[in-house]
N, C-alpha and C positions, 0 to 999 in steps of 0.2 A: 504493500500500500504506500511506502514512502515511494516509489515510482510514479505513482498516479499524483500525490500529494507537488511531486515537480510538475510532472506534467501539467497539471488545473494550474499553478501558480503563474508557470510560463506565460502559458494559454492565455490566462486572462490578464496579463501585465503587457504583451504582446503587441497588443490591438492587432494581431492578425488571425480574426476568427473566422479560418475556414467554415463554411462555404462560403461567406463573404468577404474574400481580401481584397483589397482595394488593387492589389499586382495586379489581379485578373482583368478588373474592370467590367465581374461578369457577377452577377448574380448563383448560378451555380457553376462552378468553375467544371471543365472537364473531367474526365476521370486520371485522362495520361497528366492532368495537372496537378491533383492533387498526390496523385504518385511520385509525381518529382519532390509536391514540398516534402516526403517525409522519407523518400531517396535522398534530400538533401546531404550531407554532412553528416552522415550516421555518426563518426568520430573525427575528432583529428587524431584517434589512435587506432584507427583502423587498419593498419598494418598488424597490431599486436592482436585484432580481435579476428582475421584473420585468417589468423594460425589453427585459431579454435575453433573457428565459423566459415569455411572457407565460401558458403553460402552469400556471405556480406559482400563477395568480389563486387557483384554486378549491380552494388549501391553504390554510386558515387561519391566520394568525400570529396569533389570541386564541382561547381558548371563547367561542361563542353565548352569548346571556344566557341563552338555553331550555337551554343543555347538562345533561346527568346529571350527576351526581356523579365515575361511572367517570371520563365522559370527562373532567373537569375532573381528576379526581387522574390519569390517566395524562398528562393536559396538562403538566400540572406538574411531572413528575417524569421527561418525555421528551425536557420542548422543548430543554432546552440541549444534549443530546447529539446531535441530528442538526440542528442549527444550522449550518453549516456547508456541508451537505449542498446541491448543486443544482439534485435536483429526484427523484422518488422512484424511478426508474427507474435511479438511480446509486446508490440506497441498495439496494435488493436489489442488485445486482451489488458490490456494499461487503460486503455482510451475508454475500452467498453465497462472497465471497473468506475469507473469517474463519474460514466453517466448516469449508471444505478446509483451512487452515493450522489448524483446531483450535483457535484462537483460543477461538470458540464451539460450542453443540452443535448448536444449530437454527437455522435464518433464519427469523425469525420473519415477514419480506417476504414470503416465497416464493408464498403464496398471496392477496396481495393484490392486487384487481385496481385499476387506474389508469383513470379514469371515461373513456370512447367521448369524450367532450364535448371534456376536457379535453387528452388528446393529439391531435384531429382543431384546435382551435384553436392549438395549440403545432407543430405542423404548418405550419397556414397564416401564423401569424407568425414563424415561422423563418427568421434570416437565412443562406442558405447563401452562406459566401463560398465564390465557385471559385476554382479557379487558374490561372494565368494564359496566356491565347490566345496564337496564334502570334508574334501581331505584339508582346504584350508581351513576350513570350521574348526575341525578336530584338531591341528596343529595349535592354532589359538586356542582354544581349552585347555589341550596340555599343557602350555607355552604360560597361561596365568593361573595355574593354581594354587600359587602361592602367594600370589596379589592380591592385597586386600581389598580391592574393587571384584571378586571373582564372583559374586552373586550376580551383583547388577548387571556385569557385563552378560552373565549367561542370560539375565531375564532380554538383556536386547539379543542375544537369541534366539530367545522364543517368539521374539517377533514383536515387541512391544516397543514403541516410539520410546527416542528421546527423552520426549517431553513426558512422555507417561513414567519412566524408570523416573526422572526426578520428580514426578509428584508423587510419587507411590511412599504414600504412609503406615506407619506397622501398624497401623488400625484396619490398613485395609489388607491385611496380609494373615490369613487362618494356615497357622502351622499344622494344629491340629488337624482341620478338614484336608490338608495338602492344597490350598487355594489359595487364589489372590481375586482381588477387586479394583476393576479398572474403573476410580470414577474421576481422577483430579491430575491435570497436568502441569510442568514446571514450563515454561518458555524464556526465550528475551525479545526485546522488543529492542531491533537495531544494535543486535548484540553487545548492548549497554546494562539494556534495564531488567529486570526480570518480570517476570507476569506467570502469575498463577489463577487458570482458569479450569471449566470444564472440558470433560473429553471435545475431541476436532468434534464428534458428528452426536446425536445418539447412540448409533451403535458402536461408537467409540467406550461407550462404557457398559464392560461385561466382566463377567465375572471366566478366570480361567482356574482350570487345574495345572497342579506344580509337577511338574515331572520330577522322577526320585533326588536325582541329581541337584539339580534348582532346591527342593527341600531343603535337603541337605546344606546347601551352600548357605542357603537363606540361615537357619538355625547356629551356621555357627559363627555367621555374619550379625546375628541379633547378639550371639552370647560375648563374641568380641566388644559390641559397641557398650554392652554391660561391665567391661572389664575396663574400657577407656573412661567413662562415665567415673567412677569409681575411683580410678587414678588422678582426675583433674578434678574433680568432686563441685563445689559450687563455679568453676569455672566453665564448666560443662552447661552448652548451649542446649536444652532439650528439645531440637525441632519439632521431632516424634516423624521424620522424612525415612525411610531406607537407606538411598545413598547418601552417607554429613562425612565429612571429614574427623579426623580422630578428634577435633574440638565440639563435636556435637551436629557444627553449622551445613545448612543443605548445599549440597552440592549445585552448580546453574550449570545447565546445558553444556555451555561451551568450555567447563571445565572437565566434563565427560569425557566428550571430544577431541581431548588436547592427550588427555589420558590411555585414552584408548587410541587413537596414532602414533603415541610413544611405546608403546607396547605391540603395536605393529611392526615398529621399526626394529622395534629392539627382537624381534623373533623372525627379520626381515620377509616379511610378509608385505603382500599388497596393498599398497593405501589406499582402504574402500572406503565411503561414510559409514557413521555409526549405523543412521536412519537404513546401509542397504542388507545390513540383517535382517531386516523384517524378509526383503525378498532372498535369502536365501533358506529364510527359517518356509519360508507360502512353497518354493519350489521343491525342497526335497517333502515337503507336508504330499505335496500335487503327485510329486513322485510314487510315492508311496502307495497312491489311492484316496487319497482322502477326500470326501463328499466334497462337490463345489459351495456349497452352505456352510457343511460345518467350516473349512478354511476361512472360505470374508466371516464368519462370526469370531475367527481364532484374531485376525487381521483388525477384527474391529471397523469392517468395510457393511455399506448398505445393500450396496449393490456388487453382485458375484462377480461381473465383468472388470468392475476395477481392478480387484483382485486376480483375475486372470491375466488381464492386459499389461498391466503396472508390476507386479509383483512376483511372477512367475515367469521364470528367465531359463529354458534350460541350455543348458553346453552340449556340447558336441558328448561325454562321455552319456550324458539322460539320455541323448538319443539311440545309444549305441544299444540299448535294448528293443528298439522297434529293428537291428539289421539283423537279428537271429530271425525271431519270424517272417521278412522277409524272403528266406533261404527258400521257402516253402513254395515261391512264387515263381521260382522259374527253373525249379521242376529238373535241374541236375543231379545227376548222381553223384557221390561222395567220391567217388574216383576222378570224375570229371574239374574237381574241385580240386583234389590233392596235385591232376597233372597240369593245372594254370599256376599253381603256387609254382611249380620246378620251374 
């Protein structure tokens, strides 16, 4: 939302409100015009965004020397405000947050189309990182069991946000029943401030079973924090939070984060985000079998598609169980097999 908060600001200090800029001299400007103003000057560091986006090539960061006039005064008077911006398909979904908040009246994006060209190449150089296969799971588990972050890390295992491992209070945590309750999240706001609210959705907030392990970790991560408690005595911050540092005080987000990529490093492992545990915990869940319902319930999703779409990524090794049954399909003999291998 701090993107749309620049965007409205720009916008309306501007005095250039598309569809009415005065460049035009038109009442509603063409389409290839307002295309240009927000082709305008995507960066002046578009070189570095680039690298990442190779999609941004066929945005401009100057006017042509053959340019019109329009395009050069809506150049001029656009570039700096969606400077920032990483790439155009983040600006309509910027533009069209603005306008449900009233910020603005129109998205002037709305009907701009993004060239065949351009997203079919930004496509092909896109880097998708996945998240992490079995064997790197398992490697980090063994790799932190003797870290005292070794509970919560496994709860982001299980698939549980972030922001839910830092809100998660021992109130909501039955050792006894082997369960947890998902009802209160930790965030930041501008990775400054903290903010503690309700789950992302409704069905953000459910109640899970603790798998033996996770128990276990949970248990002797409580009897720990009784031992610390105990040692610093009225110094001791009592959150009443899961993850607090050995002073009592809750853990924010981005101290998580900072913790768990140091511990990647240190077990040199792949630097994935915290948040892509959830899709490794949905993909080997998927793998396994598991009902398309119970999963988006395990994920804390409404709808079973996000969960499929979003969160279930397999590798080349998931696949490798659909190439035995294959075998069956073209119907060679086992000899015929052994004499292609020689």
């Amino acid at each position: 939302m701090r993107a749309v908060r620049r965007i409205s600001s720009a916008l309306l200090t501007s005095n250039t409100m598309v569809p009415t800029t005065p460049a035009f001299g038109l009442r509603q400007p063409k389409k290839s015009q307002v295309h240009a103003a927000f082709a305008a000057r995507f960066t002046p560091r578009l070189a570095a965004r680039r690298r990442r986006s190779p999609g941004l090539a066929c945005w401009s960061a100057r006017p042509p020397a053959q340019a019109t006039e329009p395009y050069r005064a809506v150049h001029a008077q656009w570039g700096t405000v969606f400077a920032h911006l990483p790439g155009p398909a983040r600006l309509k979904e910027a533009l069209g947050r603005a306008v449900t908040r009233r910020l603005l009246s129109v998205n002037v994006a709305e009907h701009v189309t993004i060239p065949r060209k351009a997203r079919k190449e930004e496509r092909k150089n896109k880097q998708e990182v996945m998240p992490w296969n079995v064997q790197e799971v398992q490697t980090f588990v063994h790799g932190v069991m003797e870290e005292r972050l070794y509970a919560p890390l496994l709860l982001s295992l299980m698939g549980l946000r972030p922001a839910e491992v830092c809100g998660l209070r021992w109130t909501d945590v039955d050792l006894d029943d082997a369960s947890i309750t998902i009802a209160n999240t930790r965030t930041m706001r501008g990775n400054r401030y903290v903010v503690e609210k309700d789950t992302k959705s409704t069905a953000g907030e459910r109640e899970l079973p603790l798998p033996a392990l996770v128990l276990a970790a949970l248990t002797s991560f409580k009897a720990l924090q009784a031992k610390e408690k105990l040692a610093l005595g009225e110094a001791y911050v009592a959150s009443g939070y899961v993850l607090v540092h050995e002073t009592g005080e809750a853990f924010a987000i981005k101290q998580l984060r900072r913790r768990a990529y140091r511990l990647m490093d240190m077990l040199a492992l792949r630097r994935v985000r915290v948040y892509d545990a959830r899709a490794s915990c949905s993909t080997f869940l998927a793998n396994k079998g598991m009902p398309d319902h119970i999963l988006a319930r395990w994920a804390g999703h409404t709808n079973v598609k996000t969960t499929k779409r979003w969160y279930v990524k397999a590798d080349v090794e998931d696949l490798r169980e659909a190439a035995t049954p294959w075998d069956g399909l073209h119907g060679a003999s086992t000899q015929h097999v052994r004499d292609c291998e020689i």
